[in-house]
C-alpha positions in Angstrom: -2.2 -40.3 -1.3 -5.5 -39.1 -3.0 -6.4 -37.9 0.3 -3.7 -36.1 0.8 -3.2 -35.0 -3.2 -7.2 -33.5 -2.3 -6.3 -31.5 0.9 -3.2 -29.9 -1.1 -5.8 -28.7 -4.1 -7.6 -27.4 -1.5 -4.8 -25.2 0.1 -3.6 -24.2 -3.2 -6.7 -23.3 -4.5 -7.1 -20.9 -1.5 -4.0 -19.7 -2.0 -4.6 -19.4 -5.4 -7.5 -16.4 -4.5 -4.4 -14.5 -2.7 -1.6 -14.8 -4.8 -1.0 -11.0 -5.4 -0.5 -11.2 -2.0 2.1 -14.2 -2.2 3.9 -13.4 -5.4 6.7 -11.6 -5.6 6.8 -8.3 -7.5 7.5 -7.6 -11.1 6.9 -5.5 -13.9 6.8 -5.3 -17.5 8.9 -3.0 -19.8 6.1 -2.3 -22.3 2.4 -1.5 -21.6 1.5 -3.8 -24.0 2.1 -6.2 -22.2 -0.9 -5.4 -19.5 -4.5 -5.5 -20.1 -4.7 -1.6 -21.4 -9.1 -1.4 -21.0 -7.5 -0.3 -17.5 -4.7 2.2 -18.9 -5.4 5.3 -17.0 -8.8 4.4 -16.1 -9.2 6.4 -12.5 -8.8 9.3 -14.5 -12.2 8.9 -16.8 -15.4 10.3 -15.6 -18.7 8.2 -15.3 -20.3 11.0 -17.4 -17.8 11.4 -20.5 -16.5 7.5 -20.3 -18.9 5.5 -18.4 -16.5 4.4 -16.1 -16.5 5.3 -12.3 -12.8 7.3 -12.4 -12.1 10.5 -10.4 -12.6 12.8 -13.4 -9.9 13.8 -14.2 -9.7 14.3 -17.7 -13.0 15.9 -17.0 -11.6 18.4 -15.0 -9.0 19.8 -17.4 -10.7 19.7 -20.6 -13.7 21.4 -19.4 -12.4 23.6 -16.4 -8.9 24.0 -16.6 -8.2 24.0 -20.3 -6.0 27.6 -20.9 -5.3 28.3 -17.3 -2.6 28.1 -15.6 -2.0 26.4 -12.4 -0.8 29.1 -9.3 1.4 27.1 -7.7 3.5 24.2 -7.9 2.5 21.6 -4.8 4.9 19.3 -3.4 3.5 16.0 -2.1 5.8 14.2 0.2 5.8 10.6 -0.6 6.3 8.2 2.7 6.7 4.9 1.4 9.2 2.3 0.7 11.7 4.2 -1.8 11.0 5.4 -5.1 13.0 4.9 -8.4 13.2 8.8 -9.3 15.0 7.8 -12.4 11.9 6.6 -14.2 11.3 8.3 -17.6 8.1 9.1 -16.5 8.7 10.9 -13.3 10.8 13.1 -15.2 10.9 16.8 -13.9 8.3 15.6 -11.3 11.0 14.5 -8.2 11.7 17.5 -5.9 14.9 18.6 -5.4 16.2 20.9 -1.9 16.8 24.1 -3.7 19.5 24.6 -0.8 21.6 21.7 -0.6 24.6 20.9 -2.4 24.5 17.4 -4.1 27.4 14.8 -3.2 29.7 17.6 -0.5 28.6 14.9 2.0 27.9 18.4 4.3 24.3 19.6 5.7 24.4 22.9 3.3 21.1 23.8 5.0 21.8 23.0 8.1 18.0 20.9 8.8 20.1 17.8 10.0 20.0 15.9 7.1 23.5 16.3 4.8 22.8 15.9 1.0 19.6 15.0 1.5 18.9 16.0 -2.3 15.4 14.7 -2.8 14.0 13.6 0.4 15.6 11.4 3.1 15.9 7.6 4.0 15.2 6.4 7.9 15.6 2.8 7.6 19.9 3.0 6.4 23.3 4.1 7.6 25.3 6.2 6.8 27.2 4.1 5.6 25.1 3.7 3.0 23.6 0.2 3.7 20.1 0.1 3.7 17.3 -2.1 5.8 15.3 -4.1 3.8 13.2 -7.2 6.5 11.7 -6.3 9.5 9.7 -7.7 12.0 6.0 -7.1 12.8 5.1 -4.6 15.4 3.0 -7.2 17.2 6.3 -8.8 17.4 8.1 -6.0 18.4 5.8 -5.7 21.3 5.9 -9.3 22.4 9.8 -9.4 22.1 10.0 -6.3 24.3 7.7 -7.3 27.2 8.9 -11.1 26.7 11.1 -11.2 30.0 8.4 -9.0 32.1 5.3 -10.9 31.1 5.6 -14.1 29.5 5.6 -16.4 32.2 1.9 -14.6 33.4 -1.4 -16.0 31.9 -3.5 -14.0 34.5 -3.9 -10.3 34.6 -4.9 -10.5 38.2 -1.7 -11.2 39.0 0.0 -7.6 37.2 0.1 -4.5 39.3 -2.5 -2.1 38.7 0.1 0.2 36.9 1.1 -2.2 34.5 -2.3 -4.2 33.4 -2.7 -1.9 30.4 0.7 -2.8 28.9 0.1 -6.6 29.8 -2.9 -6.3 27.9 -1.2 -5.1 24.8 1.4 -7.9 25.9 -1.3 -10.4 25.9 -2.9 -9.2 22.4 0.6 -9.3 20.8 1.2 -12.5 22.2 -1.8 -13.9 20.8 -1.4 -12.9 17.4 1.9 -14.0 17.8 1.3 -17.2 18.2 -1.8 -17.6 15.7 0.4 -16.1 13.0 3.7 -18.9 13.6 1.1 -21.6 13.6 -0.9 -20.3 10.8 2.9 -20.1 8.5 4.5 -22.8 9.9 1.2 -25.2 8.5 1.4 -22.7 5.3 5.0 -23.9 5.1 4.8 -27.8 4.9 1.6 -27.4 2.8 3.5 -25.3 0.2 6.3 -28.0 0.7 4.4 -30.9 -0.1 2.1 -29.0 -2.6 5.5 -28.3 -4.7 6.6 -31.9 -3.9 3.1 -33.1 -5.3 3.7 -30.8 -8.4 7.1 -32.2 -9.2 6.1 -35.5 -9.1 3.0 -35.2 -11.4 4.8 -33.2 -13.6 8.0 -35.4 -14.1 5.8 -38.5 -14.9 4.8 -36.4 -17.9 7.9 -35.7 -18.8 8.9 -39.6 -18.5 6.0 -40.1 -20.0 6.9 -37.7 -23.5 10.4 -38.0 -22.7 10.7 -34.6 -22.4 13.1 -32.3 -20.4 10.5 -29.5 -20.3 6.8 -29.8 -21.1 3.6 -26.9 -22.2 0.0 -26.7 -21.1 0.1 -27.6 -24.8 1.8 -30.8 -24.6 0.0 -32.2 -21.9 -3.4 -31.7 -23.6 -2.5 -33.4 -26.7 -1.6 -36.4 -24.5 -4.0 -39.4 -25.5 -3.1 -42.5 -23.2 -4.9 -45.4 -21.4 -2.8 -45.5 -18.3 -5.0 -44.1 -15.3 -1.5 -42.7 -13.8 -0.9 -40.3 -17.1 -4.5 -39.6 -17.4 -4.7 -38.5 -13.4 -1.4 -36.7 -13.8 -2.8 -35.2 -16.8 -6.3 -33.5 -15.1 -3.9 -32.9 -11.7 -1.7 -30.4 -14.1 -5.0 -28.8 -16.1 -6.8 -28.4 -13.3 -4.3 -26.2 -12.0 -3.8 -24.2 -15.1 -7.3 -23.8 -15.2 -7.4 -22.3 -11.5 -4.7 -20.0 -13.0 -1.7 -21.5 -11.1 1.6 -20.9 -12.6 5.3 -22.3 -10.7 6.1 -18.2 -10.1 3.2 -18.5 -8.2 4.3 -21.1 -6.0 7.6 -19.2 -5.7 6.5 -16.6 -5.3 4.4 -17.9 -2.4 7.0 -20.0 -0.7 8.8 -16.9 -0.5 6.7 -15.0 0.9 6.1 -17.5 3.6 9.3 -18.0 4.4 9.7 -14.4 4.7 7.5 -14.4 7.6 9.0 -17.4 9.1 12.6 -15.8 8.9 11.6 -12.2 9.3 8.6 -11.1 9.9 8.1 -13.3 13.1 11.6 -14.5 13.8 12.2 -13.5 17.8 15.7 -13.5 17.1 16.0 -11.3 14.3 17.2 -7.6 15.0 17.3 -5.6 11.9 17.3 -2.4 13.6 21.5 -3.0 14.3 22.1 -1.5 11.1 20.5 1.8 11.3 22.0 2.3 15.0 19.8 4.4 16.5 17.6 3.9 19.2 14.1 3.2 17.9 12.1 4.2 20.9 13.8 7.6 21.8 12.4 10.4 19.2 15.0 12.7 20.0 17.7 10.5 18.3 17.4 12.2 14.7 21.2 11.3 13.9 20.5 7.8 11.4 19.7 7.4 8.2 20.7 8.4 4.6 19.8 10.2 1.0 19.5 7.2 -0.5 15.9 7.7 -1.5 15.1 4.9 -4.0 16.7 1.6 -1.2 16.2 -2.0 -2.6 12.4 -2.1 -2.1 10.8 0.7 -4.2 8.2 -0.9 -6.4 5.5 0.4 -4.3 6.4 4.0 -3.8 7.1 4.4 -7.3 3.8 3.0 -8.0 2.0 5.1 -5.6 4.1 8.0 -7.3 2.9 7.3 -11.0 -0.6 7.4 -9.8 0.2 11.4 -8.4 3.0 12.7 -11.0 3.2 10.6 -13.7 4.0 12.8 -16.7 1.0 13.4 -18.8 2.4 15.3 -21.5 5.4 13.2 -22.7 3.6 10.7 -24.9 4.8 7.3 -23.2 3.5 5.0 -20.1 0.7 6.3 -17.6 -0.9 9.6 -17.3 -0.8 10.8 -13.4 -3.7 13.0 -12.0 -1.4 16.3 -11.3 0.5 18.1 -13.6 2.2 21.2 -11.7 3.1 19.2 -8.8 6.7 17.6 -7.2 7.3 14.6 -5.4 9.3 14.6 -2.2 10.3 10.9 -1.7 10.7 9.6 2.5 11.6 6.5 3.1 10.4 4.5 6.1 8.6 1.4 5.2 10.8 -2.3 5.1 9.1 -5.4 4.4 7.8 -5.6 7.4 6.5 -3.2 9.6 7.3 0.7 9.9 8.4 2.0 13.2 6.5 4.6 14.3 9.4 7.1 15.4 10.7 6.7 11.1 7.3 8.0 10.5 6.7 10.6 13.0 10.4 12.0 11.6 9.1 11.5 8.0 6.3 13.5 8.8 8.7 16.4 10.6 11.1 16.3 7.7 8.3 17.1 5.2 6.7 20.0 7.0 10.1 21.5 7.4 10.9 21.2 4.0 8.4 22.5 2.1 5.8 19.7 1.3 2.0 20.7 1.0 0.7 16.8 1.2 1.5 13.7 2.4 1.0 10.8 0.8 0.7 7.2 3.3 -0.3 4.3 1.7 1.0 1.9 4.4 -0.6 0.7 8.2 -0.6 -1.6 11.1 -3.0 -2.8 13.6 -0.6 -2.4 16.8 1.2 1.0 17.5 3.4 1.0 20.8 4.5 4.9 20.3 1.2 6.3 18.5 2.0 9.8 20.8 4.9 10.5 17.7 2.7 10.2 15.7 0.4 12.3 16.8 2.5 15.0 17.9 3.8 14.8 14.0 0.0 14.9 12.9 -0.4 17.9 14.8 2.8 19.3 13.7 1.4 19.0 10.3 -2.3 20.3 11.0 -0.4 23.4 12.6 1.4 24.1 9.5 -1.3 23.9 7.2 -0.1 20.6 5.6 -2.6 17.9 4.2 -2.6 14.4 5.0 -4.0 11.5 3.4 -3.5 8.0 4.5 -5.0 4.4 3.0 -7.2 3.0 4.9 -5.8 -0.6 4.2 -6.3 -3.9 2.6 -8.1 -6.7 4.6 -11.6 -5.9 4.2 -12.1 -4.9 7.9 -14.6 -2.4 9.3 -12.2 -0.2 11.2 -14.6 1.3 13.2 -14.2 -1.8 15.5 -10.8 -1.7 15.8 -7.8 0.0 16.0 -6.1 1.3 13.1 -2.5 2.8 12.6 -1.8 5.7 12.2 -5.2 7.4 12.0 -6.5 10.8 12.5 -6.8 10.6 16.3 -4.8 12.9 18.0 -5.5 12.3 21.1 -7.7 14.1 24.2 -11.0 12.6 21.7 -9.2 14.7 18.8 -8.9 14.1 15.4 -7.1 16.0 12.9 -8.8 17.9 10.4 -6.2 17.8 7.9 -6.2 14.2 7.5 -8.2 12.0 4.6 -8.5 8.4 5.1 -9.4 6.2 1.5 -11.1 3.4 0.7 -10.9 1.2 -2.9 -13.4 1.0 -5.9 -13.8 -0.5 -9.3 -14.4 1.1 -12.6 -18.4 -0.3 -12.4 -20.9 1.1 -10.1 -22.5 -2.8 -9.5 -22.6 -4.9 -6.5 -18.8 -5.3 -6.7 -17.9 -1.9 -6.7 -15.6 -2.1 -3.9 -12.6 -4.1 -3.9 -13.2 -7.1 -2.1 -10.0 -6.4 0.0 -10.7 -2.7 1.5 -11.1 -1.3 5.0 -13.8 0.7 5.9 -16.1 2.4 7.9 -18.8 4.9 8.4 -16.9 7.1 11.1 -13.5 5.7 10.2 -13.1 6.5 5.9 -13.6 9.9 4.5 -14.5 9.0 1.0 -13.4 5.9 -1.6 -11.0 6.7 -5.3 -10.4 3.8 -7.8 -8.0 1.3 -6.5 -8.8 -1.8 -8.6 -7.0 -2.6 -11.8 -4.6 0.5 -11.8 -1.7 0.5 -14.2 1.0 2.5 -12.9 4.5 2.5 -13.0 7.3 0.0 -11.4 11.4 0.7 -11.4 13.9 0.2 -14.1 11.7 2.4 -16.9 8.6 -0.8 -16.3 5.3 -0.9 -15.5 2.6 -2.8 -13.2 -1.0 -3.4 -13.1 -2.0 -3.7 -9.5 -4.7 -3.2 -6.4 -5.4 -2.0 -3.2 -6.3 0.9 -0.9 -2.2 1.9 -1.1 -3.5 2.8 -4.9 -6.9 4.8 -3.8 -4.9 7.1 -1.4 -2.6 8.5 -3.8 -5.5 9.3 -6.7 -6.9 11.7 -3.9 -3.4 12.7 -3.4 -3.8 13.7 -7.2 -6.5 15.3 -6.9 -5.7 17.6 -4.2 -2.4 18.3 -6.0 -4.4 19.1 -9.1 -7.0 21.7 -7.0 -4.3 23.3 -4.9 -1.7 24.1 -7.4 -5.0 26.1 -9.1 -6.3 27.5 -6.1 -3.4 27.7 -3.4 -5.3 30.4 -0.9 -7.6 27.6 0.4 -6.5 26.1 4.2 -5.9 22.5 4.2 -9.1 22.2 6.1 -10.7 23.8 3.9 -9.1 21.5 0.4 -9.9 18.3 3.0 -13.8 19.8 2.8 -14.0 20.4 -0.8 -12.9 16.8 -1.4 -15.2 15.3 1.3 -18.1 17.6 0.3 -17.8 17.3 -3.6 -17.1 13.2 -3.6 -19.5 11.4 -6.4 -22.3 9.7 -4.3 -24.5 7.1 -4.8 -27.6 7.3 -2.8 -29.6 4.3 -4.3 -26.5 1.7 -5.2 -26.0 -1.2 -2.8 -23.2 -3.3 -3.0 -21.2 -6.3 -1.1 -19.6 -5.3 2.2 -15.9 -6.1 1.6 -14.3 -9.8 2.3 -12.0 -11.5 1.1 -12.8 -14.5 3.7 -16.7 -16.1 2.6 -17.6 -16.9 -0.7 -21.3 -16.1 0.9 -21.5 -12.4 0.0 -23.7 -9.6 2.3 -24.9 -6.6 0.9 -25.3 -3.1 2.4 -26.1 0.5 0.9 -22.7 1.7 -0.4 -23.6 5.4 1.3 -22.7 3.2 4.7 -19.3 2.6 4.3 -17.7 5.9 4.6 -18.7 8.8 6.0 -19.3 10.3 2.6 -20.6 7.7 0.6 -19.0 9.0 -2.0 -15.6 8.6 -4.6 -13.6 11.2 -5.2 -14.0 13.8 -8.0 -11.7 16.0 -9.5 -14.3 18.1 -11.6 -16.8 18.5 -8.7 -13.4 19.5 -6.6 -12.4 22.1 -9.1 -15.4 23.4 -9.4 -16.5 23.9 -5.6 -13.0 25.3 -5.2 -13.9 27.8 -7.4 -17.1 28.8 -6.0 -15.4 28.5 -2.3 -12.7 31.1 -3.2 -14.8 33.7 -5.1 -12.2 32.6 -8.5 
C-alpha cells in the first residue's frame, strides 16, 4: 500500500503543476477577492511603474490626454460566447445598426435573421446550443477509419491517396497515445480520490468529526503511527496546494476527454445540422451569442473593452472601440468551416479586427481558412491570433490557423502572440507559450491577468489566449486615433515599435523538465520584442504626418 500511496503523490503532485488546466472554471463577484498587485497590470509601462505592461496608461496620459479618438473600431471577437451583459462591457458590445431585434426576420438580408450582436455557428435554430466536441485529430481518424484502419504500411496506399493516409496515420497515432495517456489518468485520479477518502475519514473517526480543517488536523497530537501517517499524507497535500475542487475539477476534466473529446462514437455535430465539410452550407446556427461556455470570450473581451471610465472591475486597453461577439469554439475543437464563416461574417459586417485566441495542431480544411484570411487581407481587416499554450516552438510544426495562405504566402494582416510576465528576469515568459523566431510576431503580458468572467464576476488567469487580445487593445486603441493607416501598415507599427530587449536572456518555455535552458529572449519571435502602446502611438503619428 505505501507503494502504491507513493506512486499516487507522485501523479498528483504532477497534476498538481497543471491544475488550471484540470479545474473547472470559476470566478469571483468581488476583486477583492484576487490577488490585486496584478489588477490591471498589462496596462503599466516599465518606465512609469516598473513593470513590463504594454503601456497603456502611458499612452493616454502622455499622448492622448485632450484628443479625441477618430473613429470607433469594432473588433470581432471569435471565441466561445461572451456574457454581453457584464456591467463592465457596458456600451462596449456592437449592435447591427440594421437589424430588427426579436422579428425572427433577416432585416438586412446578410443571411443571418436577428443576428443583433454577432452570430453563433455551433446551435440551431432552435435555439439549442453545442457545448462538447471531439478533437480534430479525432475527427480525422473517425472519418478515414473504414478506408485506412486495417493498413499499417503506406506501401500498400495508392499513390493518390498516401498524403491523406499520412494524416490518417498521424491522427491515428495521437489517437491512440491520448486514450492511453486518459484512460491511466482516469484510474490514478480514481484511486488518488479513493486514497484521499480513506486518509481523511480516519481523521474524522479519529476527532469524531463529520467534517474536518487544515486547522484541526494540525492540532492533532497522537501516538498512533496510522493518525500520525494520515496526518503528514493530508498536510503534505495542502502544502503542495491541493484542494478537493482540484481533484474535481480534474476528474472532470478527464472524463471530459474520455466521454467527449475522444469518444469515436460521439457526434455532436447532429444538433447544428449542417454539413461540416461543405462551406457553402451557410444555413445553421443562431443569435445566441453568449451559449453555455462563455468564460473565455468574456475574458478575452475585458482585456480589449473593458470600461475604463466607470469606476468598478478591470480597466481594458481601448476606450472608443466595440465588440462584435462570433461564436465558434465548444469544448473541444473548432471546425474549421465555423471559423472560415466567423471570419466572412465579420468582414461583411463591419469589424476592423479580429480577435482568435484559440488553435489546433491538425486542420483537415485549412483552404477555408485561408480563403477567409484572404478575404480579410483584401478588405483591409486585421487579424491577430494566439499563438498557443504548450510551450512548443512552432516553427517545427504545424500550427492552426496561421498566417499561411497558401502558394508559400502569408498574410500580411495577421499578428501571431506570444505570453510574458510583469518582470523582465529569466522567467519572463510564461512557462506555457508557443513560439518561434519565424512563426510569432511579437509577445504582450499574458501571466497573472485579471479580467472579467460572466454573471457581473471576475477571474485571474493565463495564457497566450490573454496576450492576443492586449495587442488586440492596442491596435484598437491606435486605430480609432489614427484610422487612415492600412492594416498592413497598423500590423508594422506594432511589429516595429514592440519594447525589445537586446541583452536579456531568459528560459526557453516548458512546462515538461524541471531542468531549465536558456536562450536570448530576441530569439523567440521575430521581433524580440512586447508590445507597446506608447511607442505604437507615437510611430503612428510620425507614420501619418498627424
Amino acid at each position: 500500500m505505501k507503494r502504491n500511496a507513493h506512486r499516487i503523490l507522485i501523479t498528483l503532485s504532477f497534476l498538481l503543476c497543471f491544475s488550471a488546466l484540470y479545474a473547472q472554471p470559476s470566478g469571483v463577484s468581488t476583486l477583492d477577492s484576487l490577488d490585486l498587485k496584478y489588477l490591471n497590470w498589462y496596462n503599466l509601462s516599465a518606465q512609469s511603474d516598473k513593470i513590463e505592461g504594454a503601456a497603456v496608461n502611458k499612452a493616454y496620459a502622455e499622448l492622448l490626454s485632450g484628443k479625441t479618438p477618430r473613429k470607433k473600431i469594432v473588433v470581432a471577437v471569435i471565441d466561445g460566447g461572451v456574457d454581453i451583459k457584464h456591467p463592465d462591457l457596458k456600451g462596449k458590445i456592437w449592435t447591427n445598426p440594421r437589424e430588427i431585434a426579436g422579428n425572427g426576420l433577416d432585416d438586412d438580408n446578410n443571411g443571418y435573421a436577428d443576428d443583433i450582436h454577432g452570430w453563433n455557428f455551433i446551435g440551431n435554430n432552435l435555439g439549442e446550443n453545442l457545448l462538447y466536441e471531439n478533437m480534430e485529430y479525432v475527427r480525422i481518424y473517425k472519418s478515414m477509419k473504414d478506408e485506412f484502419g486495417e493498413i499499417k504500411n503506406p506501401e500498400k496506399v495508392a499513390a493518390a491517396d498516401r498524403d491523406r493516409y499520412k494524416l490518417f496515420d498521424r491522427c491515428r497515432a495521437k489517437y491512440d497515445e491520448e486514450l492511453k495517456n486518459k484512460s491511466e489518468m482516469n484510474k490514478s485520479l480514481e484511486n488518488f480520490a479513493a486514497y484521499y477518502k480513506s486518509k481523511e475519514d480516519y481523521l474524522k473517526r479519529f476527532l469524531r468529526k463529520d467534517k474536518i480543517t487544515e486547522e484541526d488536523i494540525k492540532a492533532i497530537k497522537s501516538k498512533s503511527k496510522n493518525v500520525n501517517e494520515a496526518k503528514k499524507v493530508l498536510l503534505d497535500l495542502y502544502k503542495k496546494g491541493f484542494t478537493y475542487s482540484d481533484l474535481t475539477g480534474m476528474r472532470k476534466r478527464n472524463s471530459d476527454f474520455l466521454n467527449y473529446y475522444l469518444n469515436l462514437d460521439y457526434d455532436p455535430r447532429k444538433l447544428v445540422g449542417d454539413n461540416p465539410d461543405d462551406i457553402t452550407d451557410v444555413d445553421y446556427g443562431n443569435a445566441d451569442v453568449k451559449g453555455p461556455r462563455s468564460f473565455h470570450g468574456t475574458f478575452v473581451s475585458g482585456i480589449i473593452a473593458a470600461n475604463r471610465s466607470n469606476g468598478i472591475g478591470t480597466d481594458g486597453i481601448a476606450d472608443n472601440v466595440e465588440i462584435m461577439v462570433l461564436r465558434v469554439v465548444p469544448d473541444g475543437d473548432e471546425r474549421d468551416k465555423d471559423v472560415a464563416l466567423a471570419i466572412r461574417y465579420a468582414v461583411d459586417n463591419g469589424a476592423n479586427i479580429i480577435n482568435m485566441s484559440f488553435g489546433k495542431y491538425f486542420s483537415v480544411y485549412h483552404r477555408f481558412m485561408e480563403d477567409a484570411i484572404r478575404y480579410a487581407e483584401d478588405h483591409n481587416v486585421l487579424m491577430i491570433h494566439s499563438a498557443g499554450n504548450e510551450s512548443d516552438n512552432l516553427d517545427l510544426i504545424d500550427h492552426y490557423p496561421s498566417a499561411a495562405i497558401g502558394e508559400g504566402r502569408f498574410a500580411k494582416n495577421w499578428i501571431t502572440v506570444g505570453a510574458t510576465t510583469a518582470k523582465a528576469d529569466k522567467n519572463f515568459c510564461g512557462v506555457f507559450t508557443n513560439y518561434g523566431i519565424n512563426s510569432v510576431d511579437l509577445f504582450a503580458p499574458g501571466v497573472n491577468i485579471i479580467s472579467l468572467f460572466p454573471e457581473n464576476a471576475y477571474k485571474m488567469g493565463d495564457g497566450t489566449s490573454y496576450s492576443g487580445p492586449v495587442v488586440t487593445g492596442v491596435a484598437a486603441l491606435v486605430w480609432s486615433y489614427y484610422p487612415d493607416l492600412s492594416a498592413q501598415q497598423l500590423k508594422e507599427i506594432l511589429v516595429s515599435s514592440a519594447t525589445s530587449y537586446p541583452k536579456l536572456k531568459v528560459n526557453i518555455p516548458d512546462t515538461s523538465s524541471k531542468k531549465k535552458t536558456k536562450t536570448a529572449f530576441s530569439e523567440l519571435s521575430k521581433t524580440g520584442g512586447v508590445v507597446n502602446a506608447y511607442n505604437a502611438i507615437k510611430l503612428a503619428g510620425e507614420t501619418t504626418g498627424k
